[in-house]
CHARMM internal coordinates of N, CA and C (Angstrom, degrees):
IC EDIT
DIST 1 N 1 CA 1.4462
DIST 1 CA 1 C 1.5218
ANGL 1 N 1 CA 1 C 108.12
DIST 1 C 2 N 1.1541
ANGL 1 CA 1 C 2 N 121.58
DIHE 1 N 1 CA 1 C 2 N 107.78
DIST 2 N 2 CA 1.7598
ANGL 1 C 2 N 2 CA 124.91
DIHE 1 CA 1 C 2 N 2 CA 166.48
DIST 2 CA 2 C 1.5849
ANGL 2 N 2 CA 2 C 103.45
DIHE 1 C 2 N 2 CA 2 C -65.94
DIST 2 C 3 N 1.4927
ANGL 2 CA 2 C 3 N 86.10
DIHE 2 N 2 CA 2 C 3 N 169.69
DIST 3 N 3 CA 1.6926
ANGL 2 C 3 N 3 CA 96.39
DIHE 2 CA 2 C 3 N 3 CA -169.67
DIST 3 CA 3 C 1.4075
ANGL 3 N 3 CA 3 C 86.99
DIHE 2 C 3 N 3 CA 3 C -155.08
DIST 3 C 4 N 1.3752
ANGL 3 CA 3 C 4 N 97.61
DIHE 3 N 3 CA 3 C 4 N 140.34
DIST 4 N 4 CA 1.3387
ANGL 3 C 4 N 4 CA 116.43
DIHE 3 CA 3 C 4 N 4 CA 166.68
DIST 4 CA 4 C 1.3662
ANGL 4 N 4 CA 4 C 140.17
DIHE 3 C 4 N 4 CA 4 C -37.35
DIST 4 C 5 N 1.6200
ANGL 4 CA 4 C 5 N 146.90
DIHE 4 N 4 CA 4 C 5 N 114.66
DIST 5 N 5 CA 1.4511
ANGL 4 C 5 N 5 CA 118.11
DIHE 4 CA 4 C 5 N 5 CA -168.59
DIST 5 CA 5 C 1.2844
ANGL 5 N 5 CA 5 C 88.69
DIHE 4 C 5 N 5 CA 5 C -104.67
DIST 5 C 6 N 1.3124
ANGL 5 CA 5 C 6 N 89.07
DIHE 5 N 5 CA 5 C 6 N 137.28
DIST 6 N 6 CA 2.2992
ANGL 5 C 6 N 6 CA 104.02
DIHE 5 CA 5 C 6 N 6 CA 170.25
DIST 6 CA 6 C 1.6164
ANGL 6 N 6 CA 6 C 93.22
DIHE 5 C 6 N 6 CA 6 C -145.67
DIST 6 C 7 N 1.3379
ANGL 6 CA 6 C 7 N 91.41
DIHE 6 N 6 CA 6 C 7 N 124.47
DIST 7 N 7 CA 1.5255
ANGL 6 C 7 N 7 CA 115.60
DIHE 6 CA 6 C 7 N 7 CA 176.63
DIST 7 CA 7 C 1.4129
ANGL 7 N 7 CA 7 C 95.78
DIHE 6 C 7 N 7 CA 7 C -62.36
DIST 7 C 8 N 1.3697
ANGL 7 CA 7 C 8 N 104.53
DIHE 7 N 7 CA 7 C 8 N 169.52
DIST 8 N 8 CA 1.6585
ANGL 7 C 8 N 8 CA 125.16
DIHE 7 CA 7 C 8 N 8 CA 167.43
DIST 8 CA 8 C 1.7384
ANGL 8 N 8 CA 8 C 117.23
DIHE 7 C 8 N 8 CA 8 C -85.74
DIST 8 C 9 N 1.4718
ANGL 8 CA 8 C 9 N 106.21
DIHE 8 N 8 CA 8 C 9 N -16.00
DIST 9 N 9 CA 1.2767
ANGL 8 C 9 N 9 CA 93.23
DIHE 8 CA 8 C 9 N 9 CA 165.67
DIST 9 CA 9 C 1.5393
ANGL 9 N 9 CA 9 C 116.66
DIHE 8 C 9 N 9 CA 9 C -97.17
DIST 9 C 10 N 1.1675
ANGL 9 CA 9 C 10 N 116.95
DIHE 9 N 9 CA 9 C 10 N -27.92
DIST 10 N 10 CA 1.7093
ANGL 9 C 10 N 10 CA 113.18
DIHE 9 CA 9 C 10 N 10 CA 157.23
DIST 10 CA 10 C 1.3361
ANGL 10 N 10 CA 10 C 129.33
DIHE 9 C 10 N 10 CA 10 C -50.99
DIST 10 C 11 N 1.3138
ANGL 10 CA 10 C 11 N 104.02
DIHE 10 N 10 CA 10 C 11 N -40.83
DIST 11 N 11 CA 1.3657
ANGL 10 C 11 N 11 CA 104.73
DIHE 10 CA 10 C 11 N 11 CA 156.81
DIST 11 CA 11 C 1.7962
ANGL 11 N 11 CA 11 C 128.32
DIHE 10 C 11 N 11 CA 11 C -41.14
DIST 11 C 12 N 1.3145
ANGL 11 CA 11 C 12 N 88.25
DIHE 11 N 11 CA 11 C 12 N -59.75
DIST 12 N 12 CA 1.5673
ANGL 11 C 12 N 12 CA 101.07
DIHE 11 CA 11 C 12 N 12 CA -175.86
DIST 12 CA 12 C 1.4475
ANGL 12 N 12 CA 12 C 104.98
DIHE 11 C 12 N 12 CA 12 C -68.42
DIST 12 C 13 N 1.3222
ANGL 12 CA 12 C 13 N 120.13
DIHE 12 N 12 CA 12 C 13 N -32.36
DIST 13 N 13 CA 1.6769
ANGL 12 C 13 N 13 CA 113.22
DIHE 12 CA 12 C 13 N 13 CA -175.08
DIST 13 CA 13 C 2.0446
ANGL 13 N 13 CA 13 C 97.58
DIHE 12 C 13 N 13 CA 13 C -73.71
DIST 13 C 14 N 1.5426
ANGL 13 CA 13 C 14 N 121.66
DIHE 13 N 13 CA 13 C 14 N -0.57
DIST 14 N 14 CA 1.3285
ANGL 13 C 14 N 14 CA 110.14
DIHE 13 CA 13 C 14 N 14 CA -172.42
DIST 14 CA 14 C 1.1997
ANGL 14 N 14 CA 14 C 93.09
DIHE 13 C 14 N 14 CA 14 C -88.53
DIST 14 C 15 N 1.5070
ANGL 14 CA 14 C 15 N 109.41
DIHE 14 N 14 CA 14 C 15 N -45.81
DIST 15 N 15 CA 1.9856
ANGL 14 C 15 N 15 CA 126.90
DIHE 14 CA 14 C 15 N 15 CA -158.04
DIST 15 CA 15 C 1.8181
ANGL 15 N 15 CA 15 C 91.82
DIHE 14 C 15 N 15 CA 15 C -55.94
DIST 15 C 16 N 1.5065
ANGL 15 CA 15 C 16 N 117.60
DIHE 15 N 15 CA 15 C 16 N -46.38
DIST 16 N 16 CA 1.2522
ANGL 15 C 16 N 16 CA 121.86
DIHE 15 CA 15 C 16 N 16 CA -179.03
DIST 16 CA 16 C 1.2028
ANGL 16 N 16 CA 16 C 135.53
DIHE 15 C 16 N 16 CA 16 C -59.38
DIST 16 C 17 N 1.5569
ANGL 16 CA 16 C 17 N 100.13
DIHE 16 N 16 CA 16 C 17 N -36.08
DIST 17 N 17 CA 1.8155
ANGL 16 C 17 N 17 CA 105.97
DIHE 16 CA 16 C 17 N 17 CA 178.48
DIST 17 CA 17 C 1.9136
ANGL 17 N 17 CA 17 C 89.64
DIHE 16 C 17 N 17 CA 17 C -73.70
DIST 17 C 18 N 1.0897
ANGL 17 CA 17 C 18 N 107.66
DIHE 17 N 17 CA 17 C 18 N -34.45
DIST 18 N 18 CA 1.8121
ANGL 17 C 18 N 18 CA 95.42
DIHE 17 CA 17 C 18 N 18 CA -146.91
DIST 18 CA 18 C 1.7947
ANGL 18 N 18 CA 18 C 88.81
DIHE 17 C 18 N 18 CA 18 C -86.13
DIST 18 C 19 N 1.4132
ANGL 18 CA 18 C 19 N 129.57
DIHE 18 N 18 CA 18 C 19 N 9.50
DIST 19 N 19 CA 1.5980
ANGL 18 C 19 N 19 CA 140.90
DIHE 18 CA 18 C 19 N 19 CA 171.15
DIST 19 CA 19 C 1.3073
ANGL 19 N 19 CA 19 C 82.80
DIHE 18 C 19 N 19 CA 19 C -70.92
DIST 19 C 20 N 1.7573
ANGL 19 CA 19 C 20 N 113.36
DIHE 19 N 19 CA 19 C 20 N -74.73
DIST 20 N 20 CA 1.5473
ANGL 19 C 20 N 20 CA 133.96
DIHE 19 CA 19 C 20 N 20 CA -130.77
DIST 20 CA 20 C 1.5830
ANGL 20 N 20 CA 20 C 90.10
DIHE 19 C 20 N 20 CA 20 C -76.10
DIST 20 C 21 N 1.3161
ANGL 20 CA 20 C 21 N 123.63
DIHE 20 N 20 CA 20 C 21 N 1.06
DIST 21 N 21 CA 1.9759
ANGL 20 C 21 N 21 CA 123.42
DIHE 20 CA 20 C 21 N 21 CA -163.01
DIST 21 CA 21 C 1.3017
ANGL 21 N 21 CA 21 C 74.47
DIHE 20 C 21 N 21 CA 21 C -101.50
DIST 21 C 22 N 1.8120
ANGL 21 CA 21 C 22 N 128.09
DIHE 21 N 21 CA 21 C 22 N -52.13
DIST 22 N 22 CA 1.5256
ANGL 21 C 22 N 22 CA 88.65
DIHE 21 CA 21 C 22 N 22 CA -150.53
DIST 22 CA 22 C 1.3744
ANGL 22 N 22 CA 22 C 107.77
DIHE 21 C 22 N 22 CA 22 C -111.89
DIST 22 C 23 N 1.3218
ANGL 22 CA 22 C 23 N 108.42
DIHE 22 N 22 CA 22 C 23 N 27.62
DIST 23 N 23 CA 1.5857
ANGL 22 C 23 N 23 CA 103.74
DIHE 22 CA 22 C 23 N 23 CA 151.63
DIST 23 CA 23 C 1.3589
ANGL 23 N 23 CA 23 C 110.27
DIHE 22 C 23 N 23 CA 23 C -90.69
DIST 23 C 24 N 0.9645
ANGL 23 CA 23 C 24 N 134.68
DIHE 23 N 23 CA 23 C 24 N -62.19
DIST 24 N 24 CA 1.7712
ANGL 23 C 24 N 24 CA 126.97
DIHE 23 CA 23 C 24 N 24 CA 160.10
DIST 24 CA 24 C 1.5823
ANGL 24 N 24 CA 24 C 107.87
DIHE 23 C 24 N 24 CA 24 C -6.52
DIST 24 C 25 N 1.4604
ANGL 24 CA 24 C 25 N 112.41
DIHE 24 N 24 CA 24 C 25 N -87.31
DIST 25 N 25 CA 1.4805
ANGL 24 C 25 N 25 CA 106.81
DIHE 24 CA 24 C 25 N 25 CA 153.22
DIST 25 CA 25 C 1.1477
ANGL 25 N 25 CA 25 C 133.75
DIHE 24 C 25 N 25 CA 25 C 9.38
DIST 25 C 26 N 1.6665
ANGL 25 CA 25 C 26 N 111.91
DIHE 25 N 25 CA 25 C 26 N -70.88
DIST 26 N 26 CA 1.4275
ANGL 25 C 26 N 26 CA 130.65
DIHE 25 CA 25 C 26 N 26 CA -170.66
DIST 26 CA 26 C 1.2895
ANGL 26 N 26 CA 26 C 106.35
DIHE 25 C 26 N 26 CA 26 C -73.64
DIST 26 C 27 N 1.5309
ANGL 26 CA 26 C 27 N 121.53
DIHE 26 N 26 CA 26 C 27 N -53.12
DIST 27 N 27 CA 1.7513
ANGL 26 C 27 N 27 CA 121.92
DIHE 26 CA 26 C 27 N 27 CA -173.27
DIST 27 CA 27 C 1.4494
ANGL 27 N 27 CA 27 C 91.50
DIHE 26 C 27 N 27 CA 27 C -56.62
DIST 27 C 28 N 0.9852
ANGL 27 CA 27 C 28 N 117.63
DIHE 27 N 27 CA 27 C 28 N -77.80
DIST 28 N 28 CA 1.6607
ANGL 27 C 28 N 28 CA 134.43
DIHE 27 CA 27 C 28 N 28 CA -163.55
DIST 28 CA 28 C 1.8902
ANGL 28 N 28 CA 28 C 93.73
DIHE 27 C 28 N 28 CA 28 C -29.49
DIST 28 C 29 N 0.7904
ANGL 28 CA 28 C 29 N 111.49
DIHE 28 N 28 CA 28 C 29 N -52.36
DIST 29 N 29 CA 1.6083
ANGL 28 C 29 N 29 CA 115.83
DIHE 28 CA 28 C 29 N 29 CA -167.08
DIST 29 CA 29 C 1.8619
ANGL 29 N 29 CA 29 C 104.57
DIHE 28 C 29 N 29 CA 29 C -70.77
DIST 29 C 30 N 1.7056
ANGL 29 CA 29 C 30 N 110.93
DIHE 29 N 29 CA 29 C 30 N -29.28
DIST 30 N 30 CA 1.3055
ANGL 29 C 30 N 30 CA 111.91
DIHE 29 CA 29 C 30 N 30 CA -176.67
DIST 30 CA 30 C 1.6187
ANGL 30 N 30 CA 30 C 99.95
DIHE 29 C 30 N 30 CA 30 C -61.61
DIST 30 C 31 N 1.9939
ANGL 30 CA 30 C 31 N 112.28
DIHE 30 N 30 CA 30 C 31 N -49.28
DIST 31 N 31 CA 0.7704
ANGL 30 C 31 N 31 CA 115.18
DIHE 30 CA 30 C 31 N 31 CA -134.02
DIST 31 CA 31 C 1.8511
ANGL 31 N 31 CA 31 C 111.46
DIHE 30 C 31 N 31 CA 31 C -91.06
DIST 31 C 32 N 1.4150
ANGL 31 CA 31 C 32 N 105.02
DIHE 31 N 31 CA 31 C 32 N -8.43
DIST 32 N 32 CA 1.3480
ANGL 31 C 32 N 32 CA 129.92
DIHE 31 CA 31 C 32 N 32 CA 143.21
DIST 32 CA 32 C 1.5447
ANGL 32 N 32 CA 32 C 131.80
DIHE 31 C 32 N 32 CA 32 C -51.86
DIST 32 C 33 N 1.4311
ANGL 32 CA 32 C 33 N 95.89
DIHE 32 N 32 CA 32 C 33 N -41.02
DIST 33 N 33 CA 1.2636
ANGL 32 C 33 N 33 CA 101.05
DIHE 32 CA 32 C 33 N 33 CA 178.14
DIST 33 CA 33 C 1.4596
ANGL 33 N 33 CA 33 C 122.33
DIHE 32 C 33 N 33 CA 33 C -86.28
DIST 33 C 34 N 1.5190
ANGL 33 CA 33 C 34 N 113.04
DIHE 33 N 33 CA 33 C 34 N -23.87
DIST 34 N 34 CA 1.4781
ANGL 33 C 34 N 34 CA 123.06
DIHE 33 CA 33 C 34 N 34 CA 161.39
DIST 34 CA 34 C 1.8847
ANGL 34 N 34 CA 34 C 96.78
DIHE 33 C 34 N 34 CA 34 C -71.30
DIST 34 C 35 N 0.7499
ANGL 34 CA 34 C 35 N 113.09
DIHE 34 N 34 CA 34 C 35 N -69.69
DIST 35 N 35 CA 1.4051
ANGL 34 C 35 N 35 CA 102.41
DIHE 34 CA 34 C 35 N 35 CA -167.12
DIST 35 CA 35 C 1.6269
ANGL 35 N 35 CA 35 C 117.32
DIHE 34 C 35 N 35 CA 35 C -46.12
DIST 35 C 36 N 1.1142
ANGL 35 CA 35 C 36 N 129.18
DIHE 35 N 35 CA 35 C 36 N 3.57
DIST 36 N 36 CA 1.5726
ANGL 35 C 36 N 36 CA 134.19
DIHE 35 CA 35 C 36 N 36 CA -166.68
DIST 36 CA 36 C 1.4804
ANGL 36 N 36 CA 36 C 114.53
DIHE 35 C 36 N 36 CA 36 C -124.70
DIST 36 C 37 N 1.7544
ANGL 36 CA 36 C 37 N 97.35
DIHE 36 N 36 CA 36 C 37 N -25.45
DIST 37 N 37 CA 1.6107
ANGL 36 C 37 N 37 CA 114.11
DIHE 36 CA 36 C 37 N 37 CA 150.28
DIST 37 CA 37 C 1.2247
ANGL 37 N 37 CA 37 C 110.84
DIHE 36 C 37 N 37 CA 37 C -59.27
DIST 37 C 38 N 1.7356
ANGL 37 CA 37 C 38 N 130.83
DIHE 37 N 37 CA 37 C 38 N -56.50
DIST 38 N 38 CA 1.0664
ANGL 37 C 38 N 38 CA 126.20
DIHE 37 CA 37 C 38 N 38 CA -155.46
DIST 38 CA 38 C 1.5684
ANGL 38 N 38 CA 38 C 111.56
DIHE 37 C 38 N 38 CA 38 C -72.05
DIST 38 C 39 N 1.4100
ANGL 38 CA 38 C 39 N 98.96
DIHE 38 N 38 CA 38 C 39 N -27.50
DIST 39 N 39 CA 1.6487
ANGL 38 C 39 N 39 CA 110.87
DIHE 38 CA 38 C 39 N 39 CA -171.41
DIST 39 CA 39 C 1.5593
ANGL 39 N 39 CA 39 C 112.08
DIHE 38 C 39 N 39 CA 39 C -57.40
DIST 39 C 40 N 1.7669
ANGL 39 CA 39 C 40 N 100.87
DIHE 39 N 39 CA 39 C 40 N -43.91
DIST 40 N 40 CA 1.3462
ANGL 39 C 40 N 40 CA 114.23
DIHE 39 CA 39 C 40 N 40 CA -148.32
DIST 40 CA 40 C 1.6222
ANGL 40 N 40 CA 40 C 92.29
DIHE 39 C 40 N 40 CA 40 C -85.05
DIST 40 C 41 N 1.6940
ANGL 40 CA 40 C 41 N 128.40
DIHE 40 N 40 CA 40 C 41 N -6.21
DIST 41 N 41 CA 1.8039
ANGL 40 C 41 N 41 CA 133.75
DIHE 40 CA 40 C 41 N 41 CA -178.58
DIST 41 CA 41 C 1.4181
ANGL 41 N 41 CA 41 C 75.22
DIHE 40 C 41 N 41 CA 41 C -103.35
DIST 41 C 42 N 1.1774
ANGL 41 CA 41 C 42 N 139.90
DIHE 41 N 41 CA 41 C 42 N -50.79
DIST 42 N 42 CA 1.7494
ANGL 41 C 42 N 42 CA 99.92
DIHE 41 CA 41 C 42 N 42 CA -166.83
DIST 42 CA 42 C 1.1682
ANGL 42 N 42 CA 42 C 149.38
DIHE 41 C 42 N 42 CA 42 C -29.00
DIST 42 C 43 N 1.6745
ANGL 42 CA 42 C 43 N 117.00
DIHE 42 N 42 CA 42 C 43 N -37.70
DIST 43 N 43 CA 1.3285
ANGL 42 C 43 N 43 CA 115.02
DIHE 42 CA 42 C 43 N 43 CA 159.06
DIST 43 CA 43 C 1.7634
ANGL 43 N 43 CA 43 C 117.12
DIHE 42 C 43 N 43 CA 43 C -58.76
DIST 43 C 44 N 1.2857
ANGL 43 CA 43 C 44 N 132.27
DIHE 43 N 43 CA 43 C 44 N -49.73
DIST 44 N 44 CA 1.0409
ANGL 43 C 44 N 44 CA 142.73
DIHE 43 CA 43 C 44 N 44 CA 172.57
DIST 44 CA 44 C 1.7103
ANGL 44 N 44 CA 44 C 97.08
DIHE 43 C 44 N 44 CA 44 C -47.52
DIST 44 C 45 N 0.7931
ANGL 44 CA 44 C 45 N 136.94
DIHE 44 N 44 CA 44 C 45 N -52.31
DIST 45 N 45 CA 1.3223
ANGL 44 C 45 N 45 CA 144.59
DIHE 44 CA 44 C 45 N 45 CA 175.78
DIST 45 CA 45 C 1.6593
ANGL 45 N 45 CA 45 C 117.32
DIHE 44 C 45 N 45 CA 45 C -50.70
DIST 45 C 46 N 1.0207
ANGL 45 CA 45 C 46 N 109.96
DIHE 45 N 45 CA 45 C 46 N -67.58
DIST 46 N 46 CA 1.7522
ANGL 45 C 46 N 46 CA 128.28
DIHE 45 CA 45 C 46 N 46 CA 153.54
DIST 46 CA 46 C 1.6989
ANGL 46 N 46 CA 46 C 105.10
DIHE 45 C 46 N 46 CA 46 C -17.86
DIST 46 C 47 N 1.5099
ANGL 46 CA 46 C 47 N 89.69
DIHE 46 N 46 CA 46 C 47 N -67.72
DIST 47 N 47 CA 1.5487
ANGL 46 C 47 N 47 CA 105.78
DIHE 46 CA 46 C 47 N 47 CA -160.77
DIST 47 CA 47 C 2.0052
ANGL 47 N 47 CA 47 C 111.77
DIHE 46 C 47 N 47 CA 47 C -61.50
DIST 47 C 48 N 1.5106
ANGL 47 CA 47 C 48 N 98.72
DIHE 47 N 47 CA 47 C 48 N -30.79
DIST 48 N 48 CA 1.0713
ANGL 47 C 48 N 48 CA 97.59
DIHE 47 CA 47 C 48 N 48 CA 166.90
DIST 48 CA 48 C 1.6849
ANGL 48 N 48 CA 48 C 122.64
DIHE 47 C 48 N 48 CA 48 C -88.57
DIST 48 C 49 N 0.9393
ANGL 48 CA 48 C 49 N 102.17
DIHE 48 N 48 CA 48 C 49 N -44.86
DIST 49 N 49 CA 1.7811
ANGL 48 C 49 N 49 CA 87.75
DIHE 48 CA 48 C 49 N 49 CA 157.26
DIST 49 CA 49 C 1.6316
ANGL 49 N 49 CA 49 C 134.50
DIHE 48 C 49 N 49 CA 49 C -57.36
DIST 49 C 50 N 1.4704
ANGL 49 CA 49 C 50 N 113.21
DIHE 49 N 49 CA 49 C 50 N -14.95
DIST 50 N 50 CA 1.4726
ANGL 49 C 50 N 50 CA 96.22
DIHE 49 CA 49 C 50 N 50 CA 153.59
DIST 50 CA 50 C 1.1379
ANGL 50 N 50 CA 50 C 110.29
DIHE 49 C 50 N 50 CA 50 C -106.47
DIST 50 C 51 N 1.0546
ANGL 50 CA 50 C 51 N 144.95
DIHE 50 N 50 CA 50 C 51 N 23.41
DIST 51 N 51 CA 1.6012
ANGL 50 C 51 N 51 CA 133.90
DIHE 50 CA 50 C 51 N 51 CA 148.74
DIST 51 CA 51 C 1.5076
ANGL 51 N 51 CA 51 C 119.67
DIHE 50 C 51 N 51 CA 51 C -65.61
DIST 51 C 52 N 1.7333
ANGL 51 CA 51 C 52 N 93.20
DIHE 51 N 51 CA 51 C 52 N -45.64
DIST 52 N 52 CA 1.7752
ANGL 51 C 52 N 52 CA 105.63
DIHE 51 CA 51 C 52 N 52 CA 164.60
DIST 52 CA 52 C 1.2835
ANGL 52 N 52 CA 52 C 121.50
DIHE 51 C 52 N 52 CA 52 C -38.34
DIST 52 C 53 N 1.1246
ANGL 52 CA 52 C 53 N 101.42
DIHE 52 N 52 CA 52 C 53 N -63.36
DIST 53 N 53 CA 1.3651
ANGL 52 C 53 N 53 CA 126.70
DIHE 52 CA 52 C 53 N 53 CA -176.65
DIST 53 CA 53 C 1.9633
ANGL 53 N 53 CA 53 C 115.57
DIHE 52 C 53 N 53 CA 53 C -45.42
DIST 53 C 54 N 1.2720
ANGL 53 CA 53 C 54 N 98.15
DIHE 53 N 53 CA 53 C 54 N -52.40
DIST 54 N 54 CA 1.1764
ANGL 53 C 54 N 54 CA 113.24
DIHE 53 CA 53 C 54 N 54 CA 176.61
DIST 54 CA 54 C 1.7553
ANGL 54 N 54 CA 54 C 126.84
DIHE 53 C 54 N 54 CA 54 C -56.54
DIST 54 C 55 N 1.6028
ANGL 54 CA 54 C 55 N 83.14
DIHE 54 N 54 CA 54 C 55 N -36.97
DIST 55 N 55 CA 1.6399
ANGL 54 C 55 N 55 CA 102.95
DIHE 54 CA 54 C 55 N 55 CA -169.97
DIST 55 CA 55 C 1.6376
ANGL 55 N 55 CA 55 C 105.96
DIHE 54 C 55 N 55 CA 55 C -88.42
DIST 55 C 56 N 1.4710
ANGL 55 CA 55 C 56 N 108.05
DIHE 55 N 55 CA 55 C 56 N -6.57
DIST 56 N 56 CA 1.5294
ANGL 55 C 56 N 56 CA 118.46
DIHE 55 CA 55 C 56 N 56 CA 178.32
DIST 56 CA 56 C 1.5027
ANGL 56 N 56 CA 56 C 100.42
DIHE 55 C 56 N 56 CA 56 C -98.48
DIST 56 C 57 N 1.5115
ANGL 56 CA 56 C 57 N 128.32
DIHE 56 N 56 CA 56 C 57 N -27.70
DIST 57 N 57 CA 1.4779
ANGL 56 C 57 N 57 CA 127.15
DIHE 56 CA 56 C 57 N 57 CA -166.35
DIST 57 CA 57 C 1.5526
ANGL 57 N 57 CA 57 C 91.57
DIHE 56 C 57 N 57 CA 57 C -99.61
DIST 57 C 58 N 1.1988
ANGL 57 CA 57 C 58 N 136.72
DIHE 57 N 57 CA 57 C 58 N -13.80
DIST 58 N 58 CA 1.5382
ANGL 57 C 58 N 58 CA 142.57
DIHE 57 CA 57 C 58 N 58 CA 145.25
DIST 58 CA 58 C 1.4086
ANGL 58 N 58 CA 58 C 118.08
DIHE 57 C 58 N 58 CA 58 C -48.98
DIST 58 C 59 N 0.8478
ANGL 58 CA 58 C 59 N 98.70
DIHE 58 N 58 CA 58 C 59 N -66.52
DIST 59 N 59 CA 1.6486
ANGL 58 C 59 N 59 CA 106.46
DIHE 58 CA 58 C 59 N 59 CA -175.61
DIST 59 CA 59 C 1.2490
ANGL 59 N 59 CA 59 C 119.80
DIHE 58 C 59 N 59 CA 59 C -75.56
DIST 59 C 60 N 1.4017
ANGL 59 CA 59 C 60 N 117.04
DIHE 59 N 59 CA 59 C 60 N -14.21
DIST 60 N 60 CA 2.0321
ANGL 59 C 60 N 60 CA 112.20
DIHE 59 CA 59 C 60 N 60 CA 174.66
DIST 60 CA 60 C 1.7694
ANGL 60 N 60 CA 60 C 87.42
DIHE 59 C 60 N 60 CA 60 C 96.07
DIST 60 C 61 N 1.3149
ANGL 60 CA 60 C 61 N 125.30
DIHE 60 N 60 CA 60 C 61 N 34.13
DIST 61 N 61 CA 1.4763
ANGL 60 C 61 N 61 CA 99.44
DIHE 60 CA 60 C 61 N 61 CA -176.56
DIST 61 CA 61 C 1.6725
ANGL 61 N 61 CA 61 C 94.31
DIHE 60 C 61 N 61 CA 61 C -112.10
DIST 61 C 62 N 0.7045
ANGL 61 CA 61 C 62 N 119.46
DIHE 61 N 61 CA 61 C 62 N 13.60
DIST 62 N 62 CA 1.9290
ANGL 61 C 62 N 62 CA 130.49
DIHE 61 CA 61 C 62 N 62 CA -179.04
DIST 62 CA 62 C 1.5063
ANGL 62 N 62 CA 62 C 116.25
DIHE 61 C 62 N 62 CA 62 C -138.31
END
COOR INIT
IC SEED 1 N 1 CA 1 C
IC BUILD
């Protein structure tokens, strides 16, 4: 039965790509997850910008 030869530095260049995959992974997943926070305060967000708004078209500031 033959067996495969894989160096030790091929090895490590595999262990490395499949590191560098699942940090990609990880940001990507942070950066989803901030963005789905931000989505889900937008109305709250909204709501405070027309209050602003209001309290500036109240006051003569617009």
């Amino acid at each position: 039965m033959n067996r495969g030869k894989l160096d030790v530095e091929d090895l490590l260049k595999v262990v490395l790509a499949l590191v560098i995959v699942w940090l990609l992974v990880e940001i990507v997943g942070a950066l989803l997850s901030v963005t789905f926070t931000l989505l889900n305060a937008l109305p709250t967000i909204i709501g405070v910008v027309v209050v602003v708004l209001i309290v500036l078209w109240l006051t003569d500031r617009i």
